[in-house]
C-alpha positions as CSV (number, residue, x, y, z in Angstrom):
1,X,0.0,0.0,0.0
2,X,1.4,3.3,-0.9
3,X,2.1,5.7,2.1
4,X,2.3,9.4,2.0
5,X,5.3,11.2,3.4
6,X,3.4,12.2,6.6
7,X,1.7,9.3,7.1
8,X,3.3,8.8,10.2
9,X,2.4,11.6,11.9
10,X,-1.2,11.6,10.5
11,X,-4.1,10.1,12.2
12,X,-5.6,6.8,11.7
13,X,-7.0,7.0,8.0
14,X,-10.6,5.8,8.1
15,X,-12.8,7.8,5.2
16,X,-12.1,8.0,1.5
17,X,-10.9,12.0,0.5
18,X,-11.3,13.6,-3.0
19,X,-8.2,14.9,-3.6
20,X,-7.8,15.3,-7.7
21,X,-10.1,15.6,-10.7
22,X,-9.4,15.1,-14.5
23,X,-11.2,14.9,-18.1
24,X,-11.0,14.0,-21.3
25,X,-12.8,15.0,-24.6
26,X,-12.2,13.2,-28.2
27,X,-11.6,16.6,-30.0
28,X,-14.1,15.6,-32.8
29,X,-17.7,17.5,-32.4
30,X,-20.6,15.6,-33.6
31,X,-23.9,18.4,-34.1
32,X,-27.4,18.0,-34.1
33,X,-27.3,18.8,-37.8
34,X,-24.8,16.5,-38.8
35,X,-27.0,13.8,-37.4
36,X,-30.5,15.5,-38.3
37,X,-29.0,14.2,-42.1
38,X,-29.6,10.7,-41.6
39,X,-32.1,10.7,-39.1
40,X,-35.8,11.7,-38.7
41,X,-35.3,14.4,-36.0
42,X,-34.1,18.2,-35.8
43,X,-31.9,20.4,-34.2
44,X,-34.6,22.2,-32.6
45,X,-36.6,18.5,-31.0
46,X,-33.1,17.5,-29.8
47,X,-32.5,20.6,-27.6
48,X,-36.1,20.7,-26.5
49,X,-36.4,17.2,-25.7
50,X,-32.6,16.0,-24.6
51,X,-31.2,19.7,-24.3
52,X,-28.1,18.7,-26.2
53,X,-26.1,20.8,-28.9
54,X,-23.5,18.8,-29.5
55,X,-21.7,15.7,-28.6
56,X,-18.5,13.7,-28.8
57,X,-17.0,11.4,-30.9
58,X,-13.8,8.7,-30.4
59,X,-12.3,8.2,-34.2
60,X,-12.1,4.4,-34.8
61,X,-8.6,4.1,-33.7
62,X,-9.5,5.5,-30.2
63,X,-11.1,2.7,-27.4
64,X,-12.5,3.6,-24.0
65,X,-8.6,2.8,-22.7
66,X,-7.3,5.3,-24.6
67,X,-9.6,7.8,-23.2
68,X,-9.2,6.7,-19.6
69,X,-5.5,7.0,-19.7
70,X,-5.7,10.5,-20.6
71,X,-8.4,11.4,-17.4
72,X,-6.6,9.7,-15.5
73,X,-3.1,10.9,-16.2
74,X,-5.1,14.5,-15.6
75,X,-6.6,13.5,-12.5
76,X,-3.4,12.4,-11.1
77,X,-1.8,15.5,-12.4
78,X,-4.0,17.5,-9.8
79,X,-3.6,15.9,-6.9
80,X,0.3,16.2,-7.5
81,X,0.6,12.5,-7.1
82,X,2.4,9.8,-9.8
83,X,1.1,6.2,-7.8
84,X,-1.8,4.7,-6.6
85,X,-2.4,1.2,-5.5
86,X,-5.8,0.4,-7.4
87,X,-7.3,1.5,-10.3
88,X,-10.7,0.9,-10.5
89,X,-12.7,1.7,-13.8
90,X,-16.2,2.4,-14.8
91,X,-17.3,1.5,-18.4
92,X,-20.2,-0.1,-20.3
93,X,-17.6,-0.5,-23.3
94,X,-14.6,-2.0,-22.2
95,X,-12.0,-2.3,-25.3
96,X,-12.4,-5.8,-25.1
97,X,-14.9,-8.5,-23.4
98,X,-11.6,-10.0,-21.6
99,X,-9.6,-8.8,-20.1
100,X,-10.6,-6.1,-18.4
101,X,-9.1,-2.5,-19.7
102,X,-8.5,-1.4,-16.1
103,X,-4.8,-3.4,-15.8
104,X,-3.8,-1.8,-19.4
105,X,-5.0,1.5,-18.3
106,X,-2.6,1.3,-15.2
107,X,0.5,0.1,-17.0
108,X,0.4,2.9,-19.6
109,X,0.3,5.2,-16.3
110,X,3.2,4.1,-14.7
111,X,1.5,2.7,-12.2
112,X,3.7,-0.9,-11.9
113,X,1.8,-3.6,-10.2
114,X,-1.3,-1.5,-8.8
115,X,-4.3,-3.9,-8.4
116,X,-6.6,-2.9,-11.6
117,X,-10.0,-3.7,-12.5
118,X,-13.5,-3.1,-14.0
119,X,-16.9,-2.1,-12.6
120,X,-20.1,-2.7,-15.1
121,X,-22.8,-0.9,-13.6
122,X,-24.1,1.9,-16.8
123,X,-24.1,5.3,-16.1
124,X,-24.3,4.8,-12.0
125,X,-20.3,3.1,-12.7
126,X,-18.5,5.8,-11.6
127,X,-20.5,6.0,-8.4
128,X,-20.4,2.2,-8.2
129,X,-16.3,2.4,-8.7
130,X,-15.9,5.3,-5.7
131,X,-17.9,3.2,-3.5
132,X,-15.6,0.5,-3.4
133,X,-12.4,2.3,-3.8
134,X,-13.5,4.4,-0.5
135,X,-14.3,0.9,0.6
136,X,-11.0,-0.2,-0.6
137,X,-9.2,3.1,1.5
138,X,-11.6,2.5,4.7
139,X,-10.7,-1.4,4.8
140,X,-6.8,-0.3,5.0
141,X,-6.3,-2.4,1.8
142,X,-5.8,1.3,0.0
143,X,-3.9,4.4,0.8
144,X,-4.3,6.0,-2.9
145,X,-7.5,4.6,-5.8
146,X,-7.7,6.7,-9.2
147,X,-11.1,6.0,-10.3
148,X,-12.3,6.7,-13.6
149,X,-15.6,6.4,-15.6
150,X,-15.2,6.6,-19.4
151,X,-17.1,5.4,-22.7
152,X,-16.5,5.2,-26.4
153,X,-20.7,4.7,-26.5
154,X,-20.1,5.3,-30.4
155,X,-19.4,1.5,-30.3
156,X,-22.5,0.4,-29.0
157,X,-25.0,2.8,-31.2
158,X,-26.5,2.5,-34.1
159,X,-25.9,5.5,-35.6
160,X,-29.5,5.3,-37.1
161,X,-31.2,5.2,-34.0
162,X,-33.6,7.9,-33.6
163,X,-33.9,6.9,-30.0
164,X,-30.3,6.9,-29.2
165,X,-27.8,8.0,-31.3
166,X,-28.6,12.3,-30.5
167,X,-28.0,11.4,-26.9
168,X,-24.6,9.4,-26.3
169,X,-21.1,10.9,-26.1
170,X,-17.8,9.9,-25.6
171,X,-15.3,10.8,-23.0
172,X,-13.4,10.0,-19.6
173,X,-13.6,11.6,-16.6
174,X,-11.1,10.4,-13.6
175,X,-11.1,11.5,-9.4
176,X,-8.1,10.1,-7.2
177,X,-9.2,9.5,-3.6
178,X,-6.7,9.4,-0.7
179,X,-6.6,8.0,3.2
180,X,-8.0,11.1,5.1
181,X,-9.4,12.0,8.6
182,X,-13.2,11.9,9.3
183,X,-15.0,15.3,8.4
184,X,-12.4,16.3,6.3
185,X,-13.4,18.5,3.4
186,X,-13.5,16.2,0.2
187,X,-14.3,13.4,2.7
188,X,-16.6,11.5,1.1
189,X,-20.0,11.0,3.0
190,X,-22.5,7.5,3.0
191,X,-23.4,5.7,-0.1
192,X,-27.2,4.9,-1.2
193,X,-26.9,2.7,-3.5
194,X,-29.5,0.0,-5.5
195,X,-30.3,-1.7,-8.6
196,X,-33.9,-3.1,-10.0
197,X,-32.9,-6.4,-12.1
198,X,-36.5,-6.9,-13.3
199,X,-36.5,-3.9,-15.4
200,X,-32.8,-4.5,-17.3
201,X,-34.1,-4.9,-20.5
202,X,-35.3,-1.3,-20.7
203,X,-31.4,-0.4,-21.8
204,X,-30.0,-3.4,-23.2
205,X,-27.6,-4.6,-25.8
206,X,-29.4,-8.2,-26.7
207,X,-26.6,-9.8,-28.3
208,X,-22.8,-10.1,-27.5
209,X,-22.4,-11.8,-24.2
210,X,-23.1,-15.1,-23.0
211,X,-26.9,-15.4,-23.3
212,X,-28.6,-16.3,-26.7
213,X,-24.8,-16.6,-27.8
214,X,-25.8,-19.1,-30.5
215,X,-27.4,-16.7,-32.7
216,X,-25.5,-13.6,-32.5
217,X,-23.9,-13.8,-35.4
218,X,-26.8,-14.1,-37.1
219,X,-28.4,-11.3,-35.4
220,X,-29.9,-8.3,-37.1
221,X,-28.0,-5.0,-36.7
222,X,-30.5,-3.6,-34.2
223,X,-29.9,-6.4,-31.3
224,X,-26.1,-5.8,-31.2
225,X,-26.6,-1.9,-30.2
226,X,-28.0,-0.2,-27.1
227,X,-31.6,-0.2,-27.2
228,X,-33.6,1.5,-24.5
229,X,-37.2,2.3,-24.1
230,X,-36.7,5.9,-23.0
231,X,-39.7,7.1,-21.3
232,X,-39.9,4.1,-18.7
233,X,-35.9,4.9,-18.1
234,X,-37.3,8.8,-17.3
235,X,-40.0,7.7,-15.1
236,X,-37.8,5.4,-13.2
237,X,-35.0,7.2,-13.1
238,X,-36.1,10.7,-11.3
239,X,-38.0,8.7,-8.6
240,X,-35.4,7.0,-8.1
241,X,-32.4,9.4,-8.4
242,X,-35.0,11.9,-5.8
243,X,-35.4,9.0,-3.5
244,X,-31.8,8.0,-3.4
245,X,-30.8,11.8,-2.7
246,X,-33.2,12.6,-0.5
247,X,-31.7,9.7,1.9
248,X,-27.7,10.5,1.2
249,X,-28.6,14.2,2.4
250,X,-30.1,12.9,5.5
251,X,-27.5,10.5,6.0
252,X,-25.2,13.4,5.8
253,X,-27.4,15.6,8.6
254,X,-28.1,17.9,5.9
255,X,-31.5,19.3,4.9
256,X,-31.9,19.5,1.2
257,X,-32.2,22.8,1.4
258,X,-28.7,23.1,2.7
259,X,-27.1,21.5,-0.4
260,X,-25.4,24.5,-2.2
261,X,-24.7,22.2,-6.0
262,X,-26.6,19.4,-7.0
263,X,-24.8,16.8,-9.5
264,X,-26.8,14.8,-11.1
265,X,-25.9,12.6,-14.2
266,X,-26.5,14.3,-17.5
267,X,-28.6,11.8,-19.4
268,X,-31.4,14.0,-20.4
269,X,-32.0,17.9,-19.6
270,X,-35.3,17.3,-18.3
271,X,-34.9,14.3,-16.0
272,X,-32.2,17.0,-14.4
273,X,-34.6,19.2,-14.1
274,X,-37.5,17.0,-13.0
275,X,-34.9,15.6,-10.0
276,X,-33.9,19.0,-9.1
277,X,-37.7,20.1,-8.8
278,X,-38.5,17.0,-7.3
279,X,-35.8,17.6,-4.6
280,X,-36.6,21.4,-4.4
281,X,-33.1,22.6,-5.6
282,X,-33.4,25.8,-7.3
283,X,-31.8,25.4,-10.6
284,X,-28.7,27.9,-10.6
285,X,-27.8,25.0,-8.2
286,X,-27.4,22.4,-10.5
287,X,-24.7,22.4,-12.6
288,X,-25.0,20.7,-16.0
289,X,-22.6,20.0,-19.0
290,X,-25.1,17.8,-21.4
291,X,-25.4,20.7,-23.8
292,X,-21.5,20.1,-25.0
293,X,-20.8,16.6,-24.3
294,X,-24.1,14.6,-24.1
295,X,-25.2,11.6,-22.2
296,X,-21.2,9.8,-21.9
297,X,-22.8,7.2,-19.1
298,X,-20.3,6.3,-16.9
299,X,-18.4,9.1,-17.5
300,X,-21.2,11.6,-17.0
301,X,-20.5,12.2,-13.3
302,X,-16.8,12.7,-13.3
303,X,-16.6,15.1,-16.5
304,X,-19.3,17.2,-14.5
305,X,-17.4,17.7,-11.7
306,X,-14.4,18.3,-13.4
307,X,-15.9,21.3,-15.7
308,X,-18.1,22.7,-12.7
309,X,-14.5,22.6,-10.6
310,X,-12.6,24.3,-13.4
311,X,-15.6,26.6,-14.2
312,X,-15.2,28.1,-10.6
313,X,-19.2,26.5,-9.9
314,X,-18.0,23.9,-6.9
315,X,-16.4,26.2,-4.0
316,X,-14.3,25.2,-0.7
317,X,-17.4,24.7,1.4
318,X,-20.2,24.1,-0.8
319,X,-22.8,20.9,0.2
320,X,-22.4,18.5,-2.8
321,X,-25.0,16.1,-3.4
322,X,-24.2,13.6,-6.2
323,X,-26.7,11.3,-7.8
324,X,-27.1,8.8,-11.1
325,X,-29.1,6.2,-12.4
326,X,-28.9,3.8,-15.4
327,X,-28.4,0.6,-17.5
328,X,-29.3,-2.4,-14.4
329,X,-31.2,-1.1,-13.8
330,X,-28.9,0.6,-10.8
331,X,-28.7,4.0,-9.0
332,X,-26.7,5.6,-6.4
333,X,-26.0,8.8,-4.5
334,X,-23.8,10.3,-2.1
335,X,-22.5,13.7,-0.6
336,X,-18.9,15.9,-0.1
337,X,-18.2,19.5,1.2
338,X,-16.1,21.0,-1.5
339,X,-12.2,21.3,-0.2
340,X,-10.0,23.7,-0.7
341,X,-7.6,23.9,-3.2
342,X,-8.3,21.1,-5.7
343,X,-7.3,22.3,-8.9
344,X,-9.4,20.2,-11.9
345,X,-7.4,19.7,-15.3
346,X,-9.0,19.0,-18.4
């Protein structure tokens, strides 16, 4: 386990501490217009109805490992740190089905034998992966976890999908968490966490794992994509994104009036705004991004905080509730106060 050069004089290390933030775009913008030509839709129904402009694109060369090097060579950039002993990545679209891109991910960082692996849980993953690296720091198995959630959903889309390609994006986002003291700022704060197995199909890829594996080569082009059935996913996902916020503030001691920047997963402009209202967050609280990257699932929660940080939106001090829900079907929440000094790079 890796051990800071105070670590002897510090403490006895029992909570998980945000310490370092980093992003990562594909430099390629895909617009509404430039999909509006092969698909029955229009600029103006996309912003109206998803409240996206544009969105990212990987080029065919580029896999999700490529993009989570690059977040997570940022992230460790800002908390001034070159080690860690786990990496622990969030992704629906590893770069292959075995082995896991989390191991590759830390060799090309330098990071020698750090223990390295995947999380699967759609766009709750990055939540999901902080969970168990604070789990990982609390446990003493830890010291230092880089955590990053990032998607190349361009693989997984069929491109003429009215339904889903406007909404996904690619991208990485990354957060390192260190050993720190109880009610430290950046401190992490309890986990609500869930998953609802009996509605999974309603954002599925039907072909390409284990199941039905007989006939997916002979599968039509639709099956071997992302298919959801969007308007359950919105009904499902504020009431249960409200609910799971509404007991991760409480669990905190907080009222949800107190909470100063509500981060919810940008999957669809109006299921933020539905949450927020639901919760009775005002919205110059809620920070949001989907407008310029789109719905990049996993990666949705870090990039947030990582532009809100940079953007000057998330101060030393402010109540942060965080809260996403998707493919699982699986949600989870949880809370920081903002510390000082965390400089995001992106």
């Amino acid at each position: 386990m890796y051990e800071s050069e105070d670590s002897a004089q510090a403490p006895a290390a029992t909570t998980a501490v945000l310490t370092g933030l980093g992003a990562w775009l594909p430099p390629r913008e895909v617009t509404n217009d430039e999909l509006c030509a092969h698909l029955d839709t229009s600029d103006a129904w996309i912003r109206e109805r998803i409240g996206i402009s544009v969105r990212r694109r990987a080029d065919p060369k580029t896999a999700t490992g490529d993009l989570a090097a690059e977040a997570g060579a940022r992230a460790l950039r800002s908390a001034g740190v070159t080690q860690a002993d786990a990496v622990v990545l969030a992704t629906t679209t590893p770069d292959h089905p075995c082995p896991a891109t989390a191991p590759d991910v830390a060799a090309r960082l330098g990071l020698g034998n750090a223990a390295a692996f995947d999380i699967a849980a759609g766009c709750s993953g990055f939540l999901y992966a902080t969970t168990v690296a604070a789990g990982l720091i609390r446990s003493g198995t830890a010291g230092r976890v880089l955590v990053i959630g990032a998607e190349t959903m361009s693989a997984v889309i069929d491109p003429e999908d009215r339904a889903t390609a406007p909404i996904f994006g690619d991208g990485a986002g990354a957060a390192v968490l260190e050993a720190g003291r109880p009610g430290q700022a950046g401190s992490l704060g309890e986990v609500v966490w869930g998953s609802d197995g009996e509605r999974a199909d309603a954002i599925v890829i039907p072909v390409g794992g284990s199941r039905n594996r007989d006939g997916r080569d002979a599968a039509p082009k639709s099956e071997r994509h992302v298919r959801m059935r969007g308007n359950e996913v919105l009904r499902h996902a504020v009431r249960r994104m409200t609910a799971a916020a509404t007991r991760a503030a409480a669990a905190a001691g907080w009222a949800l009036t107190d909470v100063d920047r509500l981060i919810v997963h940008q999957a669809n402009a109006r299921i933020s705004a539905a949450v927020s209202e639901a919760l009775g967050i005002p919205p110059e609280r809620v920070p949001s991004n989907i407008a310029t990257v789109g719905n990049t699932a996993a990666a949705s929660i870090p990039l947030l905080l990582t532009d809100a940080a940079a953007d000057g939106a998330l101060r030393p001090g402010d109540r942060v509730l965080l809260v996403a829900f998707g493919s699982g079907l699986a949600w989870a929440a949880t809370t920081l106060v903002w510390p000082a000094g965390l400089q995001a790079e992106r």
